[in-house]
C-alpha positions as CSV (number, residue, x, y, z in Angstrom):
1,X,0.0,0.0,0.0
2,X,1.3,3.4,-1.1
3,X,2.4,5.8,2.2
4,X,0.2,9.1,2.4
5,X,1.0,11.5,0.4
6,X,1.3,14.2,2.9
7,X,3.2,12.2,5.0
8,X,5.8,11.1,2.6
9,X,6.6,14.8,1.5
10,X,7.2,15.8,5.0
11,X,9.3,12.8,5.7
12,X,11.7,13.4,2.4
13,X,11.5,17.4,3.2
14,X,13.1,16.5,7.2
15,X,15.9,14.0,5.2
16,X,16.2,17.2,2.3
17,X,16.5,20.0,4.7
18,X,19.8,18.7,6.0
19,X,20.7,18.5,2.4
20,X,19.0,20.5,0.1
21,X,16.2,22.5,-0.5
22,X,12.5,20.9,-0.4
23,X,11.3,18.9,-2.4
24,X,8.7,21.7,-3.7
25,X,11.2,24.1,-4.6
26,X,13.5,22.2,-6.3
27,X,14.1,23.1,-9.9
28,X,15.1,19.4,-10.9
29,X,13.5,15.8,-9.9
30,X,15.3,13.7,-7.6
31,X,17.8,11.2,-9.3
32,X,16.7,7.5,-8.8
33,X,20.2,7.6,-6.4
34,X,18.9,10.8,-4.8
35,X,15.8,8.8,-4.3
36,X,17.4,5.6,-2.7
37,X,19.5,7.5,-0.6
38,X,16.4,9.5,1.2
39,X,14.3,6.4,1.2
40,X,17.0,4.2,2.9
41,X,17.5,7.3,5.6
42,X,13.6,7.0,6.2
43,X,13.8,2.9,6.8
44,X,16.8,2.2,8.7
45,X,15.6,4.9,11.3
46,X,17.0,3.5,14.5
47,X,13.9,4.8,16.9
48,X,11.2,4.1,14.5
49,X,12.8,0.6,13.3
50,X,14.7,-0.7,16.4
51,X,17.1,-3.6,16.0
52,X,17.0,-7.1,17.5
53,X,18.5,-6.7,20.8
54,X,22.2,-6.9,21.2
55,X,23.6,-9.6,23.1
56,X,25.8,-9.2,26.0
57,X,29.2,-8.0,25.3
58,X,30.4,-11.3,27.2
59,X,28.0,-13.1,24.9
60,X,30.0,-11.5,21.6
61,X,33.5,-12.0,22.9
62,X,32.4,-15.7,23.2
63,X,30.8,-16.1,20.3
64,X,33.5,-14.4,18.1
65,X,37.1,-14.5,20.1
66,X,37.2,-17.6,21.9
67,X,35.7,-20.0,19.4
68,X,34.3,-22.0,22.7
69,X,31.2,-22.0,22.8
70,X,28.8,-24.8,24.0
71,X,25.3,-25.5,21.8
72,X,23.1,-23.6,23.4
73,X,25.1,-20.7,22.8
74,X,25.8,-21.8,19.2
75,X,22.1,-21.9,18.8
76,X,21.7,-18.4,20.5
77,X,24.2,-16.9,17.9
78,X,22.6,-18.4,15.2
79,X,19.4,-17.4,16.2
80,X,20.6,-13.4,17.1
81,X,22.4,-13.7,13.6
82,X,19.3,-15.2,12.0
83,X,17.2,-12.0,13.5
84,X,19.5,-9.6,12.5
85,X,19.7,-10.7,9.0
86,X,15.6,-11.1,8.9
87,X,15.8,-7.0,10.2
88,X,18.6,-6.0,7.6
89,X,16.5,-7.6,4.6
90,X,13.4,-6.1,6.0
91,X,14.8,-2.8,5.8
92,X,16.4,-3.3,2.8
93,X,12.9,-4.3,0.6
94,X,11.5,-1.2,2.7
95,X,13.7,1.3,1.2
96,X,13.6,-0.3,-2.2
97,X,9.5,-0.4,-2.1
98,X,9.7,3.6,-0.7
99,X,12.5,4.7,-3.1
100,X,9.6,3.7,-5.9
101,X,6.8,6.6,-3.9
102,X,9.4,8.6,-3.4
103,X,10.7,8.8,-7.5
104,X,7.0,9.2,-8.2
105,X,6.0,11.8,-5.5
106,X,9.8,13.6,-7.4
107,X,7.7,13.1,-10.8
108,X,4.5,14.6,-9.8
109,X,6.4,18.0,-8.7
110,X,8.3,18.5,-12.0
111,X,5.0,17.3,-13.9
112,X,3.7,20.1,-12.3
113,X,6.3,22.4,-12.9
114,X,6.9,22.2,-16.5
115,X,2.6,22.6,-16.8
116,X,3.1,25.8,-15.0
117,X,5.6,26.8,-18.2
118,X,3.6,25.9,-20.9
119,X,1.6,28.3,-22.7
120,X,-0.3,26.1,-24.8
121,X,-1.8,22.5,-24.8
122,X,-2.5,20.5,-27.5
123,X,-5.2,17.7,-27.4
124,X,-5.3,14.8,-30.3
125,X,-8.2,12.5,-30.0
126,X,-10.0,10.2,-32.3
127,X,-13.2,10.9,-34.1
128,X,-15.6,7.9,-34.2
129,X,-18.3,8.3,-36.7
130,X,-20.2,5.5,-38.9
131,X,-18.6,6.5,-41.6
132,X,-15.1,5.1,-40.0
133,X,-16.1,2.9,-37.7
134,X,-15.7,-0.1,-40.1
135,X,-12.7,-2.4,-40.1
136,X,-10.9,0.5,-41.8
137,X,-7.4,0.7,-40.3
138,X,-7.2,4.4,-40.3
139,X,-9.2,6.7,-37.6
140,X,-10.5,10.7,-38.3
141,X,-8.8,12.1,-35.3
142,X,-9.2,15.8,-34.4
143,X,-6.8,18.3,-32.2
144,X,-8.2,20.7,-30.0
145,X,-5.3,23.5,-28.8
146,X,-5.6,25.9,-25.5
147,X,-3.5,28.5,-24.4
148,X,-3.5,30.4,-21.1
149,X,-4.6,34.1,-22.1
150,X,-3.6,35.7,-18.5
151,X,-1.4,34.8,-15.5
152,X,-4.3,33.7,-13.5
153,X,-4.5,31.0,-16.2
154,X,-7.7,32.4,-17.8
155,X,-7.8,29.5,-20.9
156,X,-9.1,30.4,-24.3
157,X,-10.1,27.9,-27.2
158,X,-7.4,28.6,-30.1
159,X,-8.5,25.8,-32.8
160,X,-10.3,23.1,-33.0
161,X,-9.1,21.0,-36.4
């Protein structure tokens, strides 16, 4: 399920501000590396995410520097190393699925942008009458264009072909 949209532009504007500018008033998209690197800050977030908990420190010089460790505590670092790997790859596929929202959300903004720029719009559309609406291969198609008149964005009907 996709995050809020709300939620996910304040949560890349509070990893941008340390960075950048937001995401808003940024004059280009985010990079798809831009876009992993905010989206892996958001899922390995310590306090929101916490990690399996540590073992003792006597429990990891056992494990690790002596070598001698009986099964139960061969099966109790196996187990801890099991979790941890379970948390790493969960965190991994999180930032991969929210690096997707976040490219799109990055989208959306400069879609936006460049429809703020553009004077005119041009609209081609197919005609279906009885006359071509036979097995004939080719299709009347007609093109409406618009263009903004004002800066409030007042449209007006240029042609209609």
């Amino acid at each position: 399920m996709a995050p809020p949209f709300k939620s996910l532009l304040d949560a890349i504007n509070r990893v941008l501000e340390k960075e950048d500018v937001p995401l808003e008033q940024r004059t280009t998209p985010l990079s798809q590396a831009e876009c992993a690197h905010i989206a892996s800050e958001l899922a390995w977030n310590r306090t929101t995410h916490p990690p399996p908990d540590d073992p003792s420190p006597q429990d990891l010089s056992q494990w690790y520097t002596t070598g001698k460790t009986s099964d139960q505590e061969e099966q109790r670092r196996q187990k801890f190393e099991g979790q941890l790997k379970a948390y790493e790859a969960a965190l991994r596929s999180e930032a991969l699925r929210l690096s997707n929202f976040i490219y799109s959300l990055s989208a959306a903004y400069e879609a936006e942008r460049r429809t703020w720029k553009v004077t005119k719009a041009a609209f081609t559309f197919p005609i279906h009458t009885p006359a071509n609406s036979t097995s004939d291969t080719s299709v009347a198609t007609g093109t409406v264009i618009v263009a903004t008149q004002d800066d409030a964005g007042t449209a007006e009907l240029l042609t209609i072909k």
